[in-house]
C-alpha positions in Angstrom: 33.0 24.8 38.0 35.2 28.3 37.5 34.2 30.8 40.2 34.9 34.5 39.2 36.2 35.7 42.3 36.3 39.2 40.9 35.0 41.7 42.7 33.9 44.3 39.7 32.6 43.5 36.8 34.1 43.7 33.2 33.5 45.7 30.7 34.9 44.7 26.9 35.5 48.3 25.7 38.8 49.6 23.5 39.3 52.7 24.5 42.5 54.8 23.5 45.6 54.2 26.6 48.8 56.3 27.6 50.4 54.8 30.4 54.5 55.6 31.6 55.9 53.9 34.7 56.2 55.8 37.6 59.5 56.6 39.6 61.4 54.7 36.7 64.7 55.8 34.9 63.8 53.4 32.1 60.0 54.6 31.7 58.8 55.7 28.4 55.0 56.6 26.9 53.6 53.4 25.8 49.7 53.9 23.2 47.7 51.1 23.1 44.1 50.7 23.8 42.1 49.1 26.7 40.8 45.5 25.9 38.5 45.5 28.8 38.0 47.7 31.8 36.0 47.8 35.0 36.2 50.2 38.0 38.9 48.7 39.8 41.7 47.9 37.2 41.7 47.2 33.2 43.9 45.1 30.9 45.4 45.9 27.9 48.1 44.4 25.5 50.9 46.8 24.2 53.7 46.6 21.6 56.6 47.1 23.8 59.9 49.3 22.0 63.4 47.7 22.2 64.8 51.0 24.6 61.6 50.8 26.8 61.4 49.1 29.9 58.3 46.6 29.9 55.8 47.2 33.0 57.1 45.4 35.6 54.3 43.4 38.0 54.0 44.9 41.7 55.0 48.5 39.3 52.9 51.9 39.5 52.1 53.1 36.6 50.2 56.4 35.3 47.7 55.4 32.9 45.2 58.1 31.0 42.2 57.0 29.0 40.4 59.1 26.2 36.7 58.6 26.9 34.6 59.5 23.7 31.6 61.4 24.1 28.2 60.0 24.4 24.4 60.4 25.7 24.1 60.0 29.7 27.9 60.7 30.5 30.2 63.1 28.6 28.6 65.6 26.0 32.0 65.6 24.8 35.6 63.4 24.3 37.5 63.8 27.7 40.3 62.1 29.4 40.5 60.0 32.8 43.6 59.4 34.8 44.8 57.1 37.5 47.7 55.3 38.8 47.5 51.6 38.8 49.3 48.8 40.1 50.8 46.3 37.5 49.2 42.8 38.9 50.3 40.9 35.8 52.2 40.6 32.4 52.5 38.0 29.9 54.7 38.2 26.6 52.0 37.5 23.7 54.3 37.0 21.1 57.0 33.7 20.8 60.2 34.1 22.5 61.4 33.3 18.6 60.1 36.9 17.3 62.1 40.4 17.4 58.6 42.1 18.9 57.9 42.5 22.1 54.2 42.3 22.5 52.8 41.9 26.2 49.2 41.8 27.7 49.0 44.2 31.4 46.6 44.0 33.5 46.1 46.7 36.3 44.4 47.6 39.5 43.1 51.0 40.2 45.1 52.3 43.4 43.9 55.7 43.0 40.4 56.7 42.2 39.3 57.6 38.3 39.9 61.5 37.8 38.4 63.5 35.1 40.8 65.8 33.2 39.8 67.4 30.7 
């Protein structure tokens, strides 16, 4: 039997990403979208440019999140931003195609800040 040894629970929700390495020379805006979040860390898979340096693991990286608007939280869209630790990468496309496609997932080292 598979123990979940997480300690927060996640959440399957796409929400729109920007992330840029910090303290990098070869940084560069990457978009994507969150493929599942929780309060300590998220994971997404981005489409990663030929002149852009992929997120490296034990990397900081800034990451903002557009948070649509809804009943009990936000009357209206805002944006949350962090910096996170780059815990893993994996290449999600074959070694054999020209993309570069990678899954990332994060850890929170900074608390959630609103900015809107």
């Amino acid at each position: 039997m598979d123990i979940d040894r997480r300690q927060h629970r996640r959440l399957p929700i796409c929400l729109p990403l920007e992330c840029q390495p910090l303290n990098s020379e070869a940084g560069g805006l990457l978009r994507s979208t969150t493929r599942n979040i929780s309060t300590g860390g998220l994971y997404f898979e981005v489409d990663v440019p030929e002149d852009v340096a992929r997120p490296e693991v034990n990397s900081l990286i800034a990451v903002e999140l557009t948070v649509p608007p809804g009943e009990g939280h936000f009357p209206y869209e805002g944006r949350v931003r962090s910096v996170a630790e780059v815990l893993r990468y994996e290449r999600l496309d074959g070694p054999e195609t020209s993309s570069r496609r990678f899954g990332v997932a994060a850890r929170f080292r900074e608390p959630l800040k609103l900015a809107f």
